[in-house]
C-alpha positions in Angstrom: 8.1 -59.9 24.4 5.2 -58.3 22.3 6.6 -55.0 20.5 3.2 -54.3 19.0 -0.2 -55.4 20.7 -3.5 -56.0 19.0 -7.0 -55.4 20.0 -10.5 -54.7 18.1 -13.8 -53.3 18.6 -16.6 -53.4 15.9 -14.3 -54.2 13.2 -11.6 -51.2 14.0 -8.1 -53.7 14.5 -5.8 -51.4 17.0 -2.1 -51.9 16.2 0.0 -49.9 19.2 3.4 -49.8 19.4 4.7 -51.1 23.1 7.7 -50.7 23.0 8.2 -48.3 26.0 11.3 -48.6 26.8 13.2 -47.4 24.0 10.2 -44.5 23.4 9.0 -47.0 20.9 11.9 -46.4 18.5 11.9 -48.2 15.2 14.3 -51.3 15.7 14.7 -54.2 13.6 12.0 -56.3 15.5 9.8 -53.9 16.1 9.2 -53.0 12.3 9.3 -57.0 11.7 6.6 -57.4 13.8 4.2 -54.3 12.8 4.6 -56.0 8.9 3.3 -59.0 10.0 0.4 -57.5 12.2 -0.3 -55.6 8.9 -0.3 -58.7 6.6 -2.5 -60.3 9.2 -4.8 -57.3 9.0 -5.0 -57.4 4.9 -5.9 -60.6 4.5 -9.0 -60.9 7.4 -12.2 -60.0 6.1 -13.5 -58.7 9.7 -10.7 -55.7 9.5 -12.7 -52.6 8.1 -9.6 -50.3 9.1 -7.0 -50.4 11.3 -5.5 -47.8 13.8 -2.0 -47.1 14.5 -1.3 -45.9 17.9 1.5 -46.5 20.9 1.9 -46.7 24.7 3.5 -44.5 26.7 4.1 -40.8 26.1 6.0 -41.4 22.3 4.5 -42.4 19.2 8.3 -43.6 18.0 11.3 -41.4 18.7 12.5 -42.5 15.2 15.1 -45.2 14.4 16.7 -47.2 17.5 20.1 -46.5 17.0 21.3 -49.3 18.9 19.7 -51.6 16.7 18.4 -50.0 13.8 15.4 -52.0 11.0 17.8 -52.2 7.2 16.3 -49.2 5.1 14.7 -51.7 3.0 12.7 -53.0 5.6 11.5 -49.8 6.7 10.4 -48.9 3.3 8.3 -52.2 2.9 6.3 -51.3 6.1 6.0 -47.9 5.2 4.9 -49.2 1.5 2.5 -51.7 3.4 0.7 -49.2 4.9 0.2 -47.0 2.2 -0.8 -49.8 -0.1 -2.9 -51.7 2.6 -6.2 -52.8 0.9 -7.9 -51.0 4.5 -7.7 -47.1 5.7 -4.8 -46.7 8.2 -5.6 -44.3 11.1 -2.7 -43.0 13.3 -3.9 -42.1 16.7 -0.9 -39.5 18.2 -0.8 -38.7 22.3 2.3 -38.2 22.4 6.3 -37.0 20.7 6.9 -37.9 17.5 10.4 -37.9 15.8 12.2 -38.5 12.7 11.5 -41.6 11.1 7.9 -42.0 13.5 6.9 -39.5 11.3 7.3 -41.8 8.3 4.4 -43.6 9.8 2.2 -41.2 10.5 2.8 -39.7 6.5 2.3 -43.2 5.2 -1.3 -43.6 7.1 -4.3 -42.6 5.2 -5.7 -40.4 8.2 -3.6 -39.0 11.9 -5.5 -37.6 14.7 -3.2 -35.9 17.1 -3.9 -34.3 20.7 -2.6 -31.0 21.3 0.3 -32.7 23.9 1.8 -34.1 20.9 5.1 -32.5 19.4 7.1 -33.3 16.0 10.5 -33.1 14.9 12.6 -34.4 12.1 15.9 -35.0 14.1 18.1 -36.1 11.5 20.3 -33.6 10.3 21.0 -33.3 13.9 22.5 -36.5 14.0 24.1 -36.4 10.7 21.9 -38.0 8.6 18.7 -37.0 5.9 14.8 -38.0 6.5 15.6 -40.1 3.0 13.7 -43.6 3.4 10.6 -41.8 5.6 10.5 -38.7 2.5 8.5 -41.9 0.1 5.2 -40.8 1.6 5.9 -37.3 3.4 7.1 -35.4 -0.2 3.7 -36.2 -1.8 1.3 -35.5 1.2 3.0 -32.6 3.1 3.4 -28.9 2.5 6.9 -28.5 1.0 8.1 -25.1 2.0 7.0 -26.5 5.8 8.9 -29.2 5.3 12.0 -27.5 3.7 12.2 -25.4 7.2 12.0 -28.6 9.4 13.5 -30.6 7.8 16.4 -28.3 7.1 16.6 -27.4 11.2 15.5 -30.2 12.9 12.9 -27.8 14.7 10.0 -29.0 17.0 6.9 -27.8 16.1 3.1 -29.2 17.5 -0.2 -30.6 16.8 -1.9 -27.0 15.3 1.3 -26.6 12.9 1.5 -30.3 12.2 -2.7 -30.4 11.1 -2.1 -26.6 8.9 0.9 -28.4 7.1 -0.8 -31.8 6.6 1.4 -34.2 8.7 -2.2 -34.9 10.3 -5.8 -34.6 9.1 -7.0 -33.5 12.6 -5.4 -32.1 16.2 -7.5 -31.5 19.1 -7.5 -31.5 22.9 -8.6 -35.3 23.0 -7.2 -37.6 20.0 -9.9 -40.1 20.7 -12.8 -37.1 20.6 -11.4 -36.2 17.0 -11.3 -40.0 15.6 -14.7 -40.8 16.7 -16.8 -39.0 13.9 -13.9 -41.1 11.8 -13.9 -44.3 13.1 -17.8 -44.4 12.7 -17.6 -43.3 9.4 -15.1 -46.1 8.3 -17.8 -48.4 9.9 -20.7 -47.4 7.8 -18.5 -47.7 4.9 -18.8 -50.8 2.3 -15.4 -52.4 2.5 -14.7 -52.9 -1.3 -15.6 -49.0 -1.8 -13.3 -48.2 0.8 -10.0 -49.9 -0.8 -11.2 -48.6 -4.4 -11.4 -45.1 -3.1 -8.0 -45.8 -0.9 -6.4 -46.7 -4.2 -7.3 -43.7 -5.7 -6.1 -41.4 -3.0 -2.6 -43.6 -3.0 -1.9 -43.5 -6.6 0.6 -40.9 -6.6 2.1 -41.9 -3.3 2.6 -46.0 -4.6 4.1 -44.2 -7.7 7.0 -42.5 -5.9 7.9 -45.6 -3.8 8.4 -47.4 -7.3 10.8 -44.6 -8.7 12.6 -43.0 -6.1 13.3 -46.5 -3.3 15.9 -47.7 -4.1 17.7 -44.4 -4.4 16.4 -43.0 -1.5 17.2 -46.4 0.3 21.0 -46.5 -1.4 21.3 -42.8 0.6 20.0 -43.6 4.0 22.7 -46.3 4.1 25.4 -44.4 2.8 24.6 -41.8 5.6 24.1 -44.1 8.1 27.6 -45.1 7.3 29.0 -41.6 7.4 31.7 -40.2 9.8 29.1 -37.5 10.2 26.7 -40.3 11.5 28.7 -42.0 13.5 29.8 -38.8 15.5 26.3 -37.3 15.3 24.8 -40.8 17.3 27.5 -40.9 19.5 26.8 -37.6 20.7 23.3 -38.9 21.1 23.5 -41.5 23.0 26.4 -39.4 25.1 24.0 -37.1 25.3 26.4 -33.9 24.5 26.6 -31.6 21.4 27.8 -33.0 18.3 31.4 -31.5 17.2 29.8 -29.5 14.6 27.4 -27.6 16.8 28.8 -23.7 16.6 
């Protein structure tokens, strides 16, 4: 079974995550396979940029907790999109959650349509957005990001845009890419990855000092009592036991 399909037009290479089932939730396979689509995409010279988009009415509903990617996994795709030689475009119809939104921080550009929501779930199951902060700390407002992050809030496509989760939110995502996507087309591929190596400096930087750390946490939460009863009430679909 294909958990990410490819397709292209005029040098644009459309990864979407089909993973419908589980709301396209980051499991092990899943991230496996959207690595090596990326790889694939880096190294073919007829890939001017590539969009990141999904099926179905979820971008990713975070980790799959039934079968969940190692944290060091998820950092190298996050890392390979940030560091990808090629703009990365997310293209967002749909709810976004915790670690989904780790993609979306990591691409160079996100066009969202206004029937898109966001929230960072995690401290409602226990945990801490650790692994998917890498690329949202440098790139997003941080007092917006201390509220949701802090209460697991859901918030949408205007609020998401004004904080700088996405570049650009509109009534029609593909409406908002096109002036975009035609842009990255008249653009001379070597001036694209300087420029995109300019813009990721800072972002490459605090994937090489804070990783490992941040990766050492996620595990040790994932681990947690706290997590354990937090999923379980997930998947149970009930209040966790610390909900007043």
């Amino acid at each position: 079974m294909t958990l990410v399909g490819r397709t292209r037009a005029r040098g644009i290479e459309t990864l979407s995550l089909d993973s419908t089932v589980n709301r396209n939730a980051l499991s092990a396979a899943l991230v496996e396979e959207l690595a090596d689509a990326l790889t694939e995409c880096a190294k073919d010279t007829d890939v001017r940029a590539v969009v990141l988009t999904h099926s179905g009415n979820t971008f990713s509903a975070g980790a799959d907790l039934r079968d969940p990617p190692h944290p060091d996994a998820l950092v190298g795709v996050l890392r390979q999109i940030v560091a990808l030689p090629k703009p990365v475009v997310a293209r967002v119809t749909g709810h976004v959650r915790a670690g989904g939104l780790g993609l979306l921080a990591a691409c160079d550009i996100a066009a969202a349509s206004t029937a898109s929501t966001f929230a960072f779930t995690e401290v409602r199951i226990g945990v801490a957005p650790a692994v998917i902060s890498l690329p949202l700390l440098p790139r997003t407002d941080p007092r917006a990001l201390a509220r949701y992050y802090l209460t697991g809030e859901r918030f949408d496509a205007a609020e998401a845009a004004r904080i700088g989760l996405v570049t650009v939110a509109g009534d029609d995502a593909d409406e908002a890419l096109a002036p975009i996507l035609d842009g990255l087309r008249r653009s001379a591929p070597e001036g694209l990855a300087e420029t995109k190596s300019l813009l990721t400096a800072k972002v490459l930087e605090t994937f090489d000092r804070d990783a490992a750390d941040l990766t050492a946490l996620s595990a040790r939460l994932f681990a947690s009592p706290q997590a354990r009863e937090g999923m379980t009430a997930f998947l149970e679909r009930r209040d966790p036991s610390w909900v007043l």
